[in-house]
N, C-alpha and C positions, 0 to 999 in steps of 0.2 A: 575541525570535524564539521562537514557541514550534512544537516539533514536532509537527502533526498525524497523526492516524494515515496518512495519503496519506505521506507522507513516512516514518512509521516501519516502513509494511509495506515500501515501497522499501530500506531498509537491511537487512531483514530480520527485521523483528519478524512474529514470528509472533500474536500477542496481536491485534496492532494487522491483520492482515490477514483473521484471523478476525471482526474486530469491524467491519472495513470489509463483510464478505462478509454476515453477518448483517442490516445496516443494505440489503443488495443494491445495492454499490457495487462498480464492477469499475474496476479500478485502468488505466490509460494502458498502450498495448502495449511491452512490454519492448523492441522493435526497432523500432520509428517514432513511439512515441508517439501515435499514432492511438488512435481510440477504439473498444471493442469490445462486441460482445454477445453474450448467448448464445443459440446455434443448438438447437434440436433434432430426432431425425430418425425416424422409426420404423422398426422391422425386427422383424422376425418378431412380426407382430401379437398382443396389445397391446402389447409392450413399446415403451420409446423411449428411447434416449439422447441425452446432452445434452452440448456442447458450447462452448467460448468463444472466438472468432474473434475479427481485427482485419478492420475495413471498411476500413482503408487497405492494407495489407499482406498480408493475409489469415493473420498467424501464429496460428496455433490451437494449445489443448491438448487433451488428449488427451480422449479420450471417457467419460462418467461415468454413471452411474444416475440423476443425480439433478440439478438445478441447482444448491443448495447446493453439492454435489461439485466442479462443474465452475467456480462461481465461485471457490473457496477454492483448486481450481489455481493457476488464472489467476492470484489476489490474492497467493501465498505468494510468497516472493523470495529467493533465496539470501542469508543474511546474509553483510552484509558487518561488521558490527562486532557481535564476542560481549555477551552481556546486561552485562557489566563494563563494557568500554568506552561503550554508550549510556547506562547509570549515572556515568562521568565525564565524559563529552559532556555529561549533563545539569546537574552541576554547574560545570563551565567555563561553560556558558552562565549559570546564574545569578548566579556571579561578575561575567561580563561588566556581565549587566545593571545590576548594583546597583554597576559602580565607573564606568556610564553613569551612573547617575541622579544619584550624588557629581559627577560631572563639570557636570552641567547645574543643580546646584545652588550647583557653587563659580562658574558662569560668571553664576546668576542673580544672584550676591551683588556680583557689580564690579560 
């Protein structure tokens, strides 16, 4: 199982939501899961601000300068597990895998 960044900005990696937001990917709404886009509006001509709404729900963040801005809102996540813990998650998972492979190795061998 490997974690992509979809998955790592969700725990709160910040790296990984920046890297989604660069790429101009916006992450599933926090509150329904619906998919979102970003708006934008103009006011006090030329300026415009920009936006990132859910089309299901319609939860938005707040209002930004810029698209960049306003996708790297959207994309950031409260962590839930500090940089340690996603570093021992990462190695429990490799563990896992390689005492899978021993497994399907000793089951190839009967």
């Amino acid at each position: 199982m490997v974690l992509t960044n979809e998955k790592r900005a969700l725990m709160g990696d910040r790296e990984a939501a920046k890297r989604l937001t660069d790429a101009g990917v916006l992450l599933l709404c926090p509150m329904c899961r619906g998919k979102a886009r970003v708006r934008s509006e103009r006011y006090y001509q030329p300026n415009v601000r920009r936006n990132v709404i859910c089309m299901k729900c319609f939860t938005s963040s707040g209002w930004y300068k810029t698209e960049h801005e306003a996708r790297l809102a959207w994309n950031t996540r409260a962590p839930i597990l500090s940089a340690e813990e996603m570093e021992m998650l990462e190695g429990i998972k490799m563990e896992v895998e390689m005492v899978m492979k021993r497994m399907e190795v000793l089951n190839d061998a009967d």
